[in-house]
C-alpha positions as CSV (number, residue, x, y, z in Angstrom):
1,X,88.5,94.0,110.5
2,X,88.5,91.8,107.5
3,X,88.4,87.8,108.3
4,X,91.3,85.8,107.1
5,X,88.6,84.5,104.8
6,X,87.7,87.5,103.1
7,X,91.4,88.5,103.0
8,X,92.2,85.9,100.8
9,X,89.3,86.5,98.5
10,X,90.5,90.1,98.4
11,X,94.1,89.0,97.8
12,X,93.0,87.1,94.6
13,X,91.1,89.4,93.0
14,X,93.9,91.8,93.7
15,X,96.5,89.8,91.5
16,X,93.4,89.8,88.8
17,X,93.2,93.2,88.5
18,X,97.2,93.9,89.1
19,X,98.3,91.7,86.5
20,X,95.8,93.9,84.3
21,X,96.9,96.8,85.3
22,X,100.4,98.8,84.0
23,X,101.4,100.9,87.3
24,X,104.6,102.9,86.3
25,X,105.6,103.4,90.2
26,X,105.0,99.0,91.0
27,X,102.6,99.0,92.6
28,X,103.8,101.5,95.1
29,X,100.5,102.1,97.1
30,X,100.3,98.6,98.4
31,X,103.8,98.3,100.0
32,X,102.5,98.6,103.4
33,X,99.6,95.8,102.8
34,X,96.7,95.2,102.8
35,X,95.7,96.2,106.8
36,X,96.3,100.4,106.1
37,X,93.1,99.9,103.8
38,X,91.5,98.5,106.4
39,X,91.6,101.7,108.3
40,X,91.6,104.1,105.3
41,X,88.4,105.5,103.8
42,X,89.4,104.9,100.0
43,X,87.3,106.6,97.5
44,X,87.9,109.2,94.9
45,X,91.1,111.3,97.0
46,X,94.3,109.8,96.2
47,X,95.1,107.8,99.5
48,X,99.2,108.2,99.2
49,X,101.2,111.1,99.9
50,X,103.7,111.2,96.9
51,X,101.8,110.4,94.0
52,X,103.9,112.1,91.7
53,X,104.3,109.8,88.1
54,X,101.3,108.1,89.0
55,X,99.2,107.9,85.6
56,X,96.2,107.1,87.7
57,X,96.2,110.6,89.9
58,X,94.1,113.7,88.8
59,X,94.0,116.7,89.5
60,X,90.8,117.9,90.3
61,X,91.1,121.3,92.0
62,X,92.3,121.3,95.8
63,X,92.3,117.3,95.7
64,X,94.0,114.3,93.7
65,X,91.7,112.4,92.4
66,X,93.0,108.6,92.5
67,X,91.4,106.9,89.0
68,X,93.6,103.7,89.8
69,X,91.7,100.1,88.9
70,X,93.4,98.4,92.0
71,X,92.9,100.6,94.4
72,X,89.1,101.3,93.3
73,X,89.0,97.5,93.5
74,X,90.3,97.8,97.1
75,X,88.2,100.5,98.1
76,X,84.9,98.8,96.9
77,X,86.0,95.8,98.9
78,X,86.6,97.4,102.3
79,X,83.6,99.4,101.7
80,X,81.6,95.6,102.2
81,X,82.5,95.4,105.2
């Protein structure tokens, strides 16, 4: 569990890199907050189950491969913990 501390060194980054970044679907993937990434393992598979239009979703065989800058940014943070 992330510390209200940590949450809201995580929640300014995460305006850094989203006002970097040009999402076509908003933002989509963090309408639920930030908690589900808490319990998620985020890496390389595409953590969202319609990820149709994304620009940031590849194919890669069997899995979609998630090349997104805020949601690696997420994943490397949660991954501190």
């Amino acid at each position: 569990m992330v510390n209200d501390a940590k949450k809201e060194e995580i929640l300014k980054g995460l305006e850094e890199i989203k006002a970097q970044t040009n999402c076509p679907q908003d933002f989509m993937c963090l309408k639920f907050g930030l908690e589900i990434y808490e319990q998620l393992e985020i890496g390389d598979t595409c953590a969202q189950d319609s990820h149709e239009g994304c620009t940031f979703a590849k194919e890669e065989g069997s899995k979609i491969i998630c090349t997104c800058p805020v949601m690696k940014y997420l994943g490397e943070k949660f991954k501190e913990e």
